[in-house]
KETORGU-729296 format. One record per residue (C-alpha): residue number from 1; residue in one letter; chain; x, y, z negated. Coordinates in steps of 0.25 Angstrom, whole numbers, padded with zeros to 4 digits, always signed. Layout:
# KETORGU-729296
NUM	a	A	X	Y	Z $
...
//
This chain:
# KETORGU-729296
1	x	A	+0000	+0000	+0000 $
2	x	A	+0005	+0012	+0005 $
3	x	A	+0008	+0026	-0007 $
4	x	A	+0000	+0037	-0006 $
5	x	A	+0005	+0050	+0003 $
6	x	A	+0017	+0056	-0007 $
7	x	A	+0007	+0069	-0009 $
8	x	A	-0003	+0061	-0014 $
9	x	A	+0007	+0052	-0023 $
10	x	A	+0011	+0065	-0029 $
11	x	A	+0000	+0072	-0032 $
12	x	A	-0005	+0058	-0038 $
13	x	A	+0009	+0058	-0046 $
14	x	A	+0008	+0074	-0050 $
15	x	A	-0007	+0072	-0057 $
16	x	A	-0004	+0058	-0063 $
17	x	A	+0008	+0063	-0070 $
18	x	A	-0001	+0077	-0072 $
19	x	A	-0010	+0069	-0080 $
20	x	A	+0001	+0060	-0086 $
21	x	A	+0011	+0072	-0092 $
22	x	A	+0004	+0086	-0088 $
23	x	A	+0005	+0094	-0079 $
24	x	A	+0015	+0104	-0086 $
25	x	A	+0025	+0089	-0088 $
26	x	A	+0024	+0086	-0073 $
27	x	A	+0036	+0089	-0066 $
28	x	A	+0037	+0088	-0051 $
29	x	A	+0048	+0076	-0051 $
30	x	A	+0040	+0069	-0059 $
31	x	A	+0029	+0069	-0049 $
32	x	A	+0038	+0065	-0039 $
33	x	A	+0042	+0055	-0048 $
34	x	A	+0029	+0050	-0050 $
35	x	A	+0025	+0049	-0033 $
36	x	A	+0039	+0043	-0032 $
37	x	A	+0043	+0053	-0022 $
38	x	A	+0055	+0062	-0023 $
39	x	A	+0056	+0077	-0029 $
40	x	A	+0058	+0082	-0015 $
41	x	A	+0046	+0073	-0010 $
42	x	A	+0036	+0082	-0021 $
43	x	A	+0042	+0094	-0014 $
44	x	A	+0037	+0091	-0001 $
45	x	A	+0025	+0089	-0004 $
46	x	A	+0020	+0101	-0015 $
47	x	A	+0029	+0112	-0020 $
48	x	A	+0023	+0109	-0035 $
49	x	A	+0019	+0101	-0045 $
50	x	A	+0008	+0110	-0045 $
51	x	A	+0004	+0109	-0032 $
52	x	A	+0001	+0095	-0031 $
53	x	A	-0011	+0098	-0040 $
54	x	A	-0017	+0107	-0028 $
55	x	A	-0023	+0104	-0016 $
56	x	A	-0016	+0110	-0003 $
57	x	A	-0023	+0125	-0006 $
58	x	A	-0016	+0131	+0006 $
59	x	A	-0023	+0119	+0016 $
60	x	A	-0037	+0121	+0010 $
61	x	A	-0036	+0136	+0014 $
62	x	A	-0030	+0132	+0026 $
63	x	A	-0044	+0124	+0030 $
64	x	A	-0052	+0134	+0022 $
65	x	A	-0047	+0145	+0031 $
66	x	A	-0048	+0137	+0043 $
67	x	A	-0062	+0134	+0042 $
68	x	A	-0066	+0148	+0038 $
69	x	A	-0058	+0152	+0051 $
70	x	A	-0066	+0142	+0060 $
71	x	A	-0079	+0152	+0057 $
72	x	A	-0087	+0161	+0062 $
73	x	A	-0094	+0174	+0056 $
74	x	A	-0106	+0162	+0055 $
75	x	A	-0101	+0152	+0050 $
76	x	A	-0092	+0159	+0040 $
77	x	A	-0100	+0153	+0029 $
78	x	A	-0100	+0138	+0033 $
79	x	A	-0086	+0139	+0034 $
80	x	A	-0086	+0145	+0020 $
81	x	A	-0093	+0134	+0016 $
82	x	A	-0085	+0121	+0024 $
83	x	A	-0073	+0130	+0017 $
84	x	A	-0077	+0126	+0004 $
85	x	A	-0081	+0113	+0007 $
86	x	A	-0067	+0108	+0012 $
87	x	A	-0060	+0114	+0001 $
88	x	A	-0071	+0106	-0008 $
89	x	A	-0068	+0093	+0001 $
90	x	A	-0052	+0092	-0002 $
91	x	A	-0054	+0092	-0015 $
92	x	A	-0064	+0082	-0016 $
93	x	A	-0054	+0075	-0005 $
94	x	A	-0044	+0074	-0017 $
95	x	A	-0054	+0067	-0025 $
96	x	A	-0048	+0063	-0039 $
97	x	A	-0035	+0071	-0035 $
98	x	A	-0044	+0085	-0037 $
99	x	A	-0050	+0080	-0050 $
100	x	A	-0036	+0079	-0055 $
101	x	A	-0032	+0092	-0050 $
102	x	A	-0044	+0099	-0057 $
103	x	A	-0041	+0092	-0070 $
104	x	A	-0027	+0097	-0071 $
105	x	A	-0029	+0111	-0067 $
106	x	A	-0039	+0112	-0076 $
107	x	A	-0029	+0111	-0088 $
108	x	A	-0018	+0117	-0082 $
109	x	A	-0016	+0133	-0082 $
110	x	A	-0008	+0135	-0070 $
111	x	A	-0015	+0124	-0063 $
112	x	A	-0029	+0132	-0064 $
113	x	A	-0022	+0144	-0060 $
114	x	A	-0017	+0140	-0048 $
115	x	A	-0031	+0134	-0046 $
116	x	A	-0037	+0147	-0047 $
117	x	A	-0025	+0152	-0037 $
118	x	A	-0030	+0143	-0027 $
119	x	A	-0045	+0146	-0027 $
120	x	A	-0040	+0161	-0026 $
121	x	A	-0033	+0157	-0013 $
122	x	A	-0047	+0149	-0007 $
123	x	A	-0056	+0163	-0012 $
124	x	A	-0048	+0172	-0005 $
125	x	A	-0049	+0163	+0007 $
126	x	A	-0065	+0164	+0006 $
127	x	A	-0064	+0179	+0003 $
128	x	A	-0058	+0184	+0014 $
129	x	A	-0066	+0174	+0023 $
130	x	A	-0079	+0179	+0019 $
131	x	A	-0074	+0195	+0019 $
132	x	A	-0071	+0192	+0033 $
133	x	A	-0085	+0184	+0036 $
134	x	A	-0093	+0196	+0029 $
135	x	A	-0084	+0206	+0038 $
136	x	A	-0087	+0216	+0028 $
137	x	A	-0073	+0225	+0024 $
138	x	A	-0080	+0232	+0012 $
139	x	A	-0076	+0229	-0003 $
140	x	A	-0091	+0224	-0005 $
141	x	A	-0090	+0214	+0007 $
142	x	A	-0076	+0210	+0001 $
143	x	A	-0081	+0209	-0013 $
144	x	A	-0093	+0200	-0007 $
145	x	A	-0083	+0191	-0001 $
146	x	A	-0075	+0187	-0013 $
147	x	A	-0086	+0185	-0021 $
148	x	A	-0092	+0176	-0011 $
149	x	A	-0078	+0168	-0008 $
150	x	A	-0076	+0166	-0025 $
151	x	A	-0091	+0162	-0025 $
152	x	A	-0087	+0151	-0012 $
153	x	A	-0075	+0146	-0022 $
154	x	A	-0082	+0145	-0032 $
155	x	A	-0094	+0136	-0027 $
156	x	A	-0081	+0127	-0020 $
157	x	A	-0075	+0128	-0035 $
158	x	A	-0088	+0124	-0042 $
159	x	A	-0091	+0111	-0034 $
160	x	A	-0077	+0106	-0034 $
161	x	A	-0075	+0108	-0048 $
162	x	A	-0088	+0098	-0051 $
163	x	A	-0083	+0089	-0042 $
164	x	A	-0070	+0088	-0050 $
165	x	A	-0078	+0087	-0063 $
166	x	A	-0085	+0075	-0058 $
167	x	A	-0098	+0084	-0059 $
168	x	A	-0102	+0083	-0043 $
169	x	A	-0103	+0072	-0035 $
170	x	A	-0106	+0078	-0021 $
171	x	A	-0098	+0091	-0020 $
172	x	A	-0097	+0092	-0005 $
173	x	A	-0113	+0094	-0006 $
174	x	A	-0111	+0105	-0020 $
175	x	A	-0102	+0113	-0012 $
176	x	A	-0110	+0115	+0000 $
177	x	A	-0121	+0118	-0009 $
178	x	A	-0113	+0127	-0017 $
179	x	A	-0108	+0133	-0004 $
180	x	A	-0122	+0135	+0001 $
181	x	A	-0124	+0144	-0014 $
182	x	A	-0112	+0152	-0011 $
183	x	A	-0115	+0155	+0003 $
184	x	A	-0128	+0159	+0000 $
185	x	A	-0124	+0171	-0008 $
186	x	A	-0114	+0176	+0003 $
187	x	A	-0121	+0189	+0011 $
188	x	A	-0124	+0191	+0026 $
189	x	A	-0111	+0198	+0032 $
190	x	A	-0115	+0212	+0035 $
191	x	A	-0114	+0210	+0051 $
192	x	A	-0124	+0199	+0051 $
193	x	A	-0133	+0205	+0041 $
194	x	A	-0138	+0216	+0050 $
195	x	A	-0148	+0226	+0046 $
196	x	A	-0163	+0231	+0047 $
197	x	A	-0158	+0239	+0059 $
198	x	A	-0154	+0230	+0070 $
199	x	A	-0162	+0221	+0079 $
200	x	A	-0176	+0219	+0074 $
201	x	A	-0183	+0216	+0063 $
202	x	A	-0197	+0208	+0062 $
203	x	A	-0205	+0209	+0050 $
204	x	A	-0215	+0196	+0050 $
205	x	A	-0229	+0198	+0044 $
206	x	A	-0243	+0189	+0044 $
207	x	A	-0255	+0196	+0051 $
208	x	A	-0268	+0192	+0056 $
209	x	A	-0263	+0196	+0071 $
210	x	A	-0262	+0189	+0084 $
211	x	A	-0246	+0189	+0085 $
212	x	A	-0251	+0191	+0099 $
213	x	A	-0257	+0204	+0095 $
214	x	A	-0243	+0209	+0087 $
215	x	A	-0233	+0207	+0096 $
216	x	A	-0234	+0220	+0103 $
217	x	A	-0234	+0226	+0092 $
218	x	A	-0223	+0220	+0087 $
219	x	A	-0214	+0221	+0099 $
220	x	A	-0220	+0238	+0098 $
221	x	A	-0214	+0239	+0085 $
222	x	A	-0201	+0232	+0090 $
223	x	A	-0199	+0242	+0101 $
224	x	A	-0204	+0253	+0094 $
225	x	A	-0195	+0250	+0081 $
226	x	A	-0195	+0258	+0067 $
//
């Protein structure tokens, strides 16, 4: 039977010997040592101990970024959404790997804070999306769209953390719900919005009349306008 890939046997080594001796009593060599692989070999593959508790941050933004590019003024807000949604999917791709992640950042200081680093880097990415979407340059518009790119993060963040918790058996299907929530909330952009005085506007009302009857009275007031 054939080992693992060496980035899996060391990121396997790095949490067993985590939960073993600490995180603080780890060292890299004895992670290495652990994976049976040299020092030089660790290097290759992440530049810290630290970093083989994080997923590849830079590659998820990569796809995140690609998928936004992909859309149009239309369909900016499903690709918010499918965003999300493949961020949410690697993780759950690592399976017991993230449980373990989130277990050891939640009692290690510096861990957290680079945790909270990263999520910075995702809602900036949003941010500057959803400014560009809304097409809006004043500091309302940009003020609107970082709320509304912390209030995509933070759906994303809620679901996943249940998942971790063991609390949600079908998070695929609570973040496109929760997706749905978010995108709800999100305002017309001021170019699709339009206003009372362009085009035409039709008020519907029941009456006892043939429509026969009202249609040239209607077309009249058309023509005539206010």
């Amino acid at each position: 039977m054939s080992k693992p890939p060496v980035r899996t046997r060391l990121a396997d080594a790095a949490f067993a010997l985590f939960d073993e001796r600490g995180y603080e009593q780890t060292t890299v060599d004895d992670i290495a040592e652990r994976a049976e692989v040299g020092r030089s070999t660790f290097f290759r593959y992440y530049r810290s101990k630290e970093e083989v508790i994080f997923p590849d941050h830079d590659r998820l933004l990569d796809l995140i970024r690609d998928r936004l590019n992909t859309s149009s003024s239309g369909t900016a807000l499903v690709a918010v959404s499918d965003a999300v949604r493949l961020v949410l999917l690697h993780y759950l791709e690592e399976g017991d790997l993230a449980r373990r992640r989130y277990r050891l950042t939640s009692k290690v200081s510096a861990l957290r804070d680079r945790e909270i680093a990263s999520v910075a880097r995702y809602q900036r990415l949003f941010r500057e999306f959803i400014a560009d979407w809304m097409g809006d340059p004043t500091e309302a518009a940009s003020l609107r769209a970082e709320l509304m790119a912390a209030n995509v993060v933070a759906a994303h963040n809620h679901v996943l953390r249940r998942w971790l918790r063991g609390e949600s058996s079908d998070p695929a299907a609570e973040v496109d719900e929760a997706m749905r929530e978010v995108l709800a909330l999100f305002p017309a952009r001021s170019s699709e919005s339009g206003s009372l005085g362009d085009g035409t506007t039709v008020v519907a009302f029941r009456t006892g009349q043939d429509l026969e009857a009202l249609l040239p009275q209607l077309r009249r007031l058309v023509e005539e306008g206010p």
